[in-house]
VEXTI-833445 format. One record per residue (C-alpha): residue number from 1; x, y, z. Coordinates in Angstrom, 3 decimals. Example, Ala and Ser with C-alpha at 12.3 -4.5 7.8 and 13.67 -1.06 7.14 Angstrom:
1, 12.300, -4.500, 7.800
2, 13.670, -1.060, 7.140
end
This chain:
1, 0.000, 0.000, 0.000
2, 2.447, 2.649, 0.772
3, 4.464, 1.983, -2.466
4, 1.249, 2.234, -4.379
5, 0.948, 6.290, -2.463
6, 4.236, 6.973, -3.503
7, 4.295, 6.281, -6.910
8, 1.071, 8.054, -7.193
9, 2.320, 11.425, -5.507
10, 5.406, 11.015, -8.043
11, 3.318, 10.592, -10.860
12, 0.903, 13.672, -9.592
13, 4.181, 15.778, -9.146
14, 6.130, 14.779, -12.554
15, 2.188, 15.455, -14.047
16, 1.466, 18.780, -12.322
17, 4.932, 20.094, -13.273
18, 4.610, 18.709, -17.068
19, 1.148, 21.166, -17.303
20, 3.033, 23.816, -15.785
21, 5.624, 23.278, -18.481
22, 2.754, 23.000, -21.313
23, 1.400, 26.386, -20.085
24, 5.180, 28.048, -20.343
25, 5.343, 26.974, -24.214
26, 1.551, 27.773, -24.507
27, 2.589, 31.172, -23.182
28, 6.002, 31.651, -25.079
29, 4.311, 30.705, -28.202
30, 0.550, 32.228, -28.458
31, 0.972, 35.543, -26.046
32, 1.753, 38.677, -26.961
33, 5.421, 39.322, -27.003
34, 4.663, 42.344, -24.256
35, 3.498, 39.780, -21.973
36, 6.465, 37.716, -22.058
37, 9.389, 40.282, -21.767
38, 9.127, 41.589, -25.537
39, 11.197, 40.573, -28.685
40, 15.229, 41.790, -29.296
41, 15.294, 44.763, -31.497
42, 11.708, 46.183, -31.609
43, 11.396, 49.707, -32.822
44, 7.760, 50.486, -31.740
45, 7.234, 51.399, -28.466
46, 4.573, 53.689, -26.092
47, 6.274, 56.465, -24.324
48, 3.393, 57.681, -22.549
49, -0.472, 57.743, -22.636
50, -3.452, 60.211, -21.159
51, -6.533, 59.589, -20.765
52, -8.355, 62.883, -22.243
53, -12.513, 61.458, -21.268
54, -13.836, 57.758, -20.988
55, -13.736, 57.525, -25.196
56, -10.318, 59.732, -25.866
57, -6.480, 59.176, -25.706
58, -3.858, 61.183, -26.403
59, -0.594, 58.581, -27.214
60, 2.921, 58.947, -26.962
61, 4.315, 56.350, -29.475
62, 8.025, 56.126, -30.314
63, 9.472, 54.813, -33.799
64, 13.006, 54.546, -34.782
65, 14.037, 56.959, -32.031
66, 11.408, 59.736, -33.690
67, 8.100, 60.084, -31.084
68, 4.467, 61.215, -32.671
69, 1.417, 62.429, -30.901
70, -1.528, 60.437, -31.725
71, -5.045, 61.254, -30.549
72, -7.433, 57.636, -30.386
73, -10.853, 57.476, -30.050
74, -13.629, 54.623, -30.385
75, -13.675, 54.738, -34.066
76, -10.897, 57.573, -35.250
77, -6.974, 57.644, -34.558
78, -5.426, 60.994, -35.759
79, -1.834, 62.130, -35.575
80, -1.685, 64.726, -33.696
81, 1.888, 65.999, -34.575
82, 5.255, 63.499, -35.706
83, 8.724, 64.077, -35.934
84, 9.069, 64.729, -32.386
85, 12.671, 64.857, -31.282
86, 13.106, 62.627, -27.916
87, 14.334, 65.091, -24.802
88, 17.532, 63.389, -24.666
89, 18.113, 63.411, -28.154
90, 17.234, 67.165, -28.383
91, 19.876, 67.665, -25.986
92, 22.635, 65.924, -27.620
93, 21.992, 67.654, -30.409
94, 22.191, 71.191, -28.683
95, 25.567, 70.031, -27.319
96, 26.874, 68.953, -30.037
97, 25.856, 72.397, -31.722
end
């Protein structure tokens, strides 16, 4: 009897950790890449985002090092202004000037 209990808690642990280990690849493979600690080399990100009313955004997005301002709404996205120069880029530039 108690050799039949242990082999069935191993088998329950080596099962339990194999779905664990199913969900991981699960994850890794169908989640979005933000979820999971993001992909090498991406050149889209969000700097910064403000809620304007329940239906508006205003969005920070960055690009290649340039920012634009985009404005979102339920049905309309509208770009606000682009070719922002980052802060820290703006001051290199002055510097370097």
């Amino acid at each position: 009897m108690e050799l039949e209990q242990g082999l069935r808690a191993v088998f329950a642990l080596v099962a339990v950790i194999g779905l664990i280990g199913l969900l991981g690849l699960g994850l890794r493979r169908f989640a979005p890449a933000s979820l999971i600690g993001g992909r090498a080399g991406k050149r889209l990100t969000v700097v910064e985002a403000l809620t304007l009313d329940p239906k508006r955004r205003l969005v920070l997005v960055r690009r290649d090092d340039v920012e634009h301002l985009l404005l979102v709404g339920p049905e309309t996205a509208m770009v606000v202004e682009r070719g922002i120069t980052p802060p820290q880029q703006a001051e290199q530039k002055e510097e370097q000037a």
